[in-house]
C-alpha positions as CSV (number, residue, x, y, z in Angstrom):
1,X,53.1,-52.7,22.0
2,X,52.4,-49.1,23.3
3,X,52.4,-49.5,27.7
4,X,49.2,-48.2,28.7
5,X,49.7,-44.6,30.7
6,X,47.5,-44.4,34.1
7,X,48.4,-44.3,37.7
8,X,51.0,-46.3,39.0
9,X,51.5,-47.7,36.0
10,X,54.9,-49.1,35.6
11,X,57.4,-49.1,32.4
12,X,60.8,-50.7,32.7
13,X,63.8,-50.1,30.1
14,X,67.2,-51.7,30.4
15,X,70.7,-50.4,28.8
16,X,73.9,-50.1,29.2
17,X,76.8,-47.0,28.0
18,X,79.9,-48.1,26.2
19,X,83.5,-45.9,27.2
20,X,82.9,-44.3,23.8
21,X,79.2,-43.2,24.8
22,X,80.9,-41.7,27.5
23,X,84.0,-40.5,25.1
24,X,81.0,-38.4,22.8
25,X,79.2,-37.0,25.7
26,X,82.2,-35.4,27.2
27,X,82.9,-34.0,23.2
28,X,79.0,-32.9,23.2
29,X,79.0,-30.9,26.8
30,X,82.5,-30.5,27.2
31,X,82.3,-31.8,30.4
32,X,86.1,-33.6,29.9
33,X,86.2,-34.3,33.9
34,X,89.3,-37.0,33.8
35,X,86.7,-38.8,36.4
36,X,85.2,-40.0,33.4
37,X,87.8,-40.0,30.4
38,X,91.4,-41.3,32.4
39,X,91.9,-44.9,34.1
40,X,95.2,-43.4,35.7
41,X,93.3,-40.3,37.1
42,X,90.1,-42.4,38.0
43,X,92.6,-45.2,39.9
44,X,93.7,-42.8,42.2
45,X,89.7,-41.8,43.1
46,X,87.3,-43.7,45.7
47,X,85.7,-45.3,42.5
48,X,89.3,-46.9,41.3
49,X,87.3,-46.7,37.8
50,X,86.0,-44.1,35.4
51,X,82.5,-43.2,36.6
52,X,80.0,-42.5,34.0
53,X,78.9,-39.2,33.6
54,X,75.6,-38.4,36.2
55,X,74.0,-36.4,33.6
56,X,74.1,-39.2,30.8
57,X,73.0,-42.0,33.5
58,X,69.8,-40.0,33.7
59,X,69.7,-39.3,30.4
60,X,67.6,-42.7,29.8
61,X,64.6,-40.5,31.8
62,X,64.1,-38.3,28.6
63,X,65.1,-41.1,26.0
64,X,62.3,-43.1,27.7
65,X,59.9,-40.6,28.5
66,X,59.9,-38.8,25.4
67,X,60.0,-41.7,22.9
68,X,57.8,-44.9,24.8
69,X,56.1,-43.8,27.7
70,X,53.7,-42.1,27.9
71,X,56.4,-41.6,24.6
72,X,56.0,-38.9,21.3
73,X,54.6,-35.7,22.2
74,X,55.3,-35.9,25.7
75,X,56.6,-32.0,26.8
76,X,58.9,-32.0,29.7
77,X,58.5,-29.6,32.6
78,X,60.6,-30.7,35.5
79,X,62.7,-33.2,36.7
80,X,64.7,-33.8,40.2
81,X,67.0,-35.8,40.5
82,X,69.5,-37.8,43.0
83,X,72.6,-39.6,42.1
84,X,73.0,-41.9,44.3
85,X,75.7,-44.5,43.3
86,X,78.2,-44.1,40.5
87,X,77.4,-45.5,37.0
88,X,80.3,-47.9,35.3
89,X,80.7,-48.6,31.4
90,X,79.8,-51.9,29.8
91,X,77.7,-52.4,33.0
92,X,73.8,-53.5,32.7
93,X,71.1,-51.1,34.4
94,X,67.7,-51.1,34.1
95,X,65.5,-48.5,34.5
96,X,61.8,-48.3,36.1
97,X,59.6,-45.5,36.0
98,X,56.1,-45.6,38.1
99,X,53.2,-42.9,37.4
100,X,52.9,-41.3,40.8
101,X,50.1,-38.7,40.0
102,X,48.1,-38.1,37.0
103,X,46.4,-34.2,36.6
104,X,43.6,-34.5,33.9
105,X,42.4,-31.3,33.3
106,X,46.3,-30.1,33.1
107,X,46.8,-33.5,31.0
108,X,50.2,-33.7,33.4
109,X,51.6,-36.5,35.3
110,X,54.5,-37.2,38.1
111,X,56.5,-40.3,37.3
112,X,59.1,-41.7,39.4
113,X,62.2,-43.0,38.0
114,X,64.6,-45.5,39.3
115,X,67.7,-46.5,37.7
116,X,69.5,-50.1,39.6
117,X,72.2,-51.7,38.0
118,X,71.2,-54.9,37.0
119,X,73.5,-57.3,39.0
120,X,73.7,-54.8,42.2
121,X,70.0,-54.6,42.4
122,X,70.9,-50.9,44.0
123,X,69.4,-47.8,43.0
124,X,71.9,-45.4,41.3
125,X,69.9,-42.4,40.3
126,X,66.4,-41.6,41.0
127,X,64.3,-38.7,40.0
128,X,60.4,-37.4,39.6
129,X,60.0,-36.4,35.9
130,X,56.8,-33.6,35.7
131,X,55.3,-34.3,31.8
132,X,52.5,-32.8,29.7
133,X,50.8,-35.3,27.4
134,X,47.4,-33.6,25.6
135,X,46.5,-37.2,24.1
136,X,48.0,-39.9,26.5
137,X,47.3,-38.0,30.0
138,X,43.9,-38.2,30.7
């Protein structure tokens, strides 16, 4: 079922990142920070763990956005974001995103996005995603 896309509507998605997510997103962006990639390295951090990568945390706000809601055709135009907690592998995060403002005649909306890890209940990233939808903003 397709969520329906009006103010403050709500859409929630969980998911999770495997150490080999992480191991191909470092390949794709080079981004080979031992942070991510090296127990030994990450030990020896505040985190004692490799973090996930902040970037591919908040890439669930285009998977989401772009493919279920408002979902296909969506056109991104902005996005902020704040990371505000470290992201671990094989750890469960779910991820809620609230229309904030809705422009009809520029068919564009604001939706908040709020990533908490599942067990934690606290907020890791957060963002306000700017989207142009000709069909599903109204």
């Amino acid at each position: 079922m397709i969520p329906e896309f009006s103010l403050n509507a709500v859409h929630q998605y969980t998911f999770r990142f495997s150490q080999a997510d992480v191991a191909e997103f470092a390949r794709v962006t080079g981004d080979n920070n031992p942070l991510h990639l090296d127990p030994d390295y990450a030990a020896t951090t505040p985190f004692k763990r490799p973090i996930i990568h902040g970037m591919l945390g908040a890439s669930v706000f285009t998977k989401v956005l772009g493919t279920e809601f408002p979902g296909y055709g969506s056109v991104y135009l902005g996005q902020t974001l704040e990371f505000l907690r470290p992201m671990f592998v094989d750890t469960d995060y779910e991820a809620t995103f609230t229309v904030q403002s809705i422009d009809s005649a520029k068919h564009t909306a604001q939706i908040l996005g709020e990533v908490r890890d599942v067990s934690t209940k606290k907020v890791t990233t957060r963002g306000v995603a700017t989207l142009m939808h000709r069909e599903k903003i109204q």
